[in-house]
C-alpha positions, 0 to 999 in steps of 0.5 A: 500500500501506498498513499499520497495525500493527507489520511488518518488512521482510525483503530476501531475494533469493527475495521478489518485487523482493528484499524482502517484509513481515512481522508477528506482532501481531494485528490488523497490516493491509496494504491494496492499493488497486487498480482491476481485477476480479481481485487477488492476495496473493503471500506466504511459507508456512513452518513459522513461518507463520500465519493472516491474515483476509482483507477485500474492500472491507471485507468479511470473506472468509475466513481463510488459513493460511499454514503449509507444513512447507516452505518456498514462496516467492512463493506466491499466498496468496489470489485474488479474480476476478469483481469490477466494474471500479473501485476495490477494496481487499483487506485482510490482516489478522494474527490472531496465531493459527495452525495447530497445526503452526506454529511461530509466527503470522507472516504475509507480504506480499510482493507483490499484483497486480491486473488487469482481465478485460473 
């Protein structure tokens, strides 16, 4: 794992592992360097969540908005499957923006996996 930006480490026993990381200013990045076909980004979703862009390799995916009026803790956030098998990176980027309901931007890492399916 990398990160470029401002995150803050969250020790909450209901984090995968005890612990997670969070950010607030746009264009905060964690990257998962991997080798498999398929990945995963396990976060939070809460009423003070928000949207995160999403890069494959490098690629824009996609947004996803993390907000939940309740609260879902090591929920899978965002999968990729069907990838050649080699190395890959999945990136989620902080946009600083989200859903009207939200009551803030904050978007959550807490865990990423990966594995191979041939």
């Amino acid at each position: 794992m990398t990160y470029a930006g401002t995150w803050y480490t969250d020790n909450y026993s209901v984090n995968s592992g005890g612990s997670s990381v969070l950010a607030l200013s746009a264009a905060a990045r964690a990257t998962f360097e991997f080798n498999g076909t398929v990945a995963k980004w396990i976060g939070y979703r809460d009423a003070w969540s928000g949207i995160a862009n999403v890069y494959e390799d490098g690629v824009l995916k996609g947004q996803v908005d993390t907000y939940s009026a309740t609260d879902q803790a090591q929920a899978v956030l965002y999968t990729i499957t069907g990838l050649t098998s080699g190395a890959h990176t999945l990136t989620i980027e902080v946009t600083g923006t989200r859903n009207t309901s939200a009551k803030s931007a904050w978007v959550w890492v807490d865990a990423f996996e990966a594995a191979s399916t041939d």
